[in-house]
C-alpha positions in Angstrom: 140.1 49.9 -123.3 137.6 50.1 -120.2 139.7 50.3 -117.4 138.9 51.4 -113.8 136.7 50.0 -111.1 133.0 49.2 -110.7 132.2 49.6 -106.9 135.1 47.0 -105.6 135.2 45.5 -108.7 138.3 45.4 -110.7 137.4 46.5 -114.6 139.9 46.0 -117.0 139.2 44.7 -121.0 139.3 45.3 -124.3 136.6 47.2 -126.3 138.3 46.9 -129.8 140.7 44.7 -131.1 141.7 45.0 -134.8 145.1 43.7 -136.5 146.6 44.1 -140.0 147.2 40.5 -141.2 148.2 39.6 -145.0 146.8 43.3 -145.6 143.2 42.9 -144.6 142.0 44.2 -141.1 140.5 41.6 -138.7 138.1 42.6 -136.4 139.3 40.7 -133.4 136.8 42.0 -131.0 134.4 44.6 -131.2 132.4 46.1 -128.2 131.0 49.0 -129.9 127.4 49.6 -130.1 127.2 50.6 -134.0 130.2 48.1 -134.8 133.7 49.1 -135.8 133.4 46.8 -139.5 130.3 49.6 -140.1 133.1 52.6 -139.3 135.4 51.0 -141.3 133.0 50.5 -144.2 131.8 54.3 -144.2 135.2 55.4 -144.4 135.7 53.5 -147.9 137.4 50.5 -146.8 136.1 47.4 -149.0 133.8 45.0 -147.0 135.9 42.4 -149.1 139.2 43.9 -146.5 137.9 43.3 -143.6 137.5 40.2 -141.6 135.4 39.5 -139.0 137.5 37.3 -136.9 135.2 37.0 -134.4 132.7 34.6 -136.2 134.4 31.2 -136.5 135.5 30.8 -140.0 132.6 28.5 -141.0 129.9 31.4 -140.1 131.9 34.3 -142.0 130.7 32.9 -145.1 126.9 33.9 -144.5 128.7 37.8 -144.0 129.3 40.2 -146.7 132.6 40.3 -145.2 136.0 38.6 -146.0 136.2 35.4 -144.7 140.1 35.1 -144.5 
């Protein structure tokens, strides 16, 4: 989460989002700067586990990820 305030500007939102769905991880949202998928692939988890929900469905194809 970034949370806090930017001058008198409110900041409040979500740097990571990831969910377990039909055992596969989907990458909801990812604000990091090396990308969370890349964490998750150097830790041994399958590129073929791990969805990259944020792409619509018709672009995941073209990734070396899971598309569903």
């Amino acid at each position: 989460m970034t949370l806090g305030w930017e001058g008198e500007k409110r900041v409040h939102g979500c740097i990571i989002h990831i969910e377990i769905i039909d055992e596969k991880i989907w990458i909801q949202r990812d604000g990091t700067e090396y990308g969370i998928a890349n964490e998750l692939v150097a830790a041994g988890i399958p590129k073929l586990q791990i969805v990259l929900a944020f792409h619509p469905q018709d672009v995941r194809q073209y990734t070396e990820f899971a598309v569903m």
